[in-house]
C-alpha positions as a Python dict, from the first residue, in 0.01 Angstrom:
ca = {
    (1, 'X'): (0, 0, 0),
    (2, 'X'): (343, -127, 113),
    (3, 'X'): (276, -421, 328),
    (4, 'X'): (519, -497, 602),
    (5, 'X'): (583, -777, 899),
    (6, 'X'): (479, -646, 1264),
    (7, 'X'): (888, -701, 1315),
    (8, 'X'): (953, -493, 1077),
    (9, 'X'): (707, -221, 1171),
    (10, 'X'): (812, -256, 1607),
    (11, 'X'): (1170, -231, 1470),
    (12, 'X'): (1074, 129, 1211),
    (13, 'X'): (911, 259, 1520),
    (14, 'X'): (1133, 139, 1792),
    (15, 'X'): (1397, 340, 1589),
    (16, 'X'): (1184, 665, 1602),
    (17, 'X'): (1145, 622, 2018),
    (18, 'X'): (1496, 595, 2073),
    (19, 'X'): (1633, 877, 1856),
    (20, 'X'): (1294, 1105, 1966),
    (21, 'X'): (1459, 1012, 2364),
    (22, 'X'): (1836, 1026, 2289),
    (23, 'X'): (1728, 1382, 2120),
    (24, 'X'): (1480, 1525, 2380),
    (25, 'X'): (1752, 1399, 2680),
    (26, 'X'): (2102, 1555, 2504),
    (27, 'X'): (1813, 1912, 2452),
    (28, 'X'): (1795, 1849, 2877),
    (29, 'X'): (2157, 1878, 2890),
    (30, 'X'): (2241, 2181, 2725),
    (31, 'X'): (1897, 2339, 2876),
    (32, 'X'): (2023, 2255, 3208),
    (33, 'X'): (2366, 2326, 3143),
    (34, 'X'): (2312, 2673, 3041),
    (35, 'X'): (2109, 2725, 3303),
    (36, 'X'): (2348, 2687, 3567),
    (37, 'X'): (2622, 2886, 3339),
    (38, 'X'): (2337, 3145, 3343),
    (39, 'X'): (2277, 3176, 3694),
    (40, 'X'): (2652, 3141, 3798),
    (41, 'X'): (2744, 3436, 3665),
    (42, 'X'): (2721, 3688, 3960),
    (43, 'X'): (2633, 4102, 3884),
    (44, 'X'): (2749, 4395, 4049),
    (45, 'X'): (2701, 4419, 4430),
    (46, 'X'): (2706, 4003, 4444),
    (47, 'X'): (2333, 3923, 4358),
    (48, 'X'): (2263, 3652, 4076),
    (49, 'X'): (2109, 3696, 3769),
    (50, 'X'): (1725, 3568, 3750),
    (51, 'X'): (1707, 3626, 3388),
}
């Protein structure tokens, strides 16, 4: 088995944290953002769309 340093190791899986969070927050953006495209757009007779 590949031994490494703990530096090493906190650094490999510091790397996976931050691209896991910069993914999971830019999903929250376009969720939320086509949400609100979603709901903006208006039907017939003024009522909103729920979906």
């Amino acid at each position: 088995m590949l031994e490494v340093s703990l530096l090493v190791e906190t650094i490999i899986y510091g790397y996976f944290v931050v691209v896991a969070a910069l993914g999971c927050y830019l999903h929250g953006r376009l969720w939320i953002a086509y949400r609100q495209n979603r709901t903006a757009k208006v039907t017939d007779g003024g009522q909103q769309l729920d979906g």
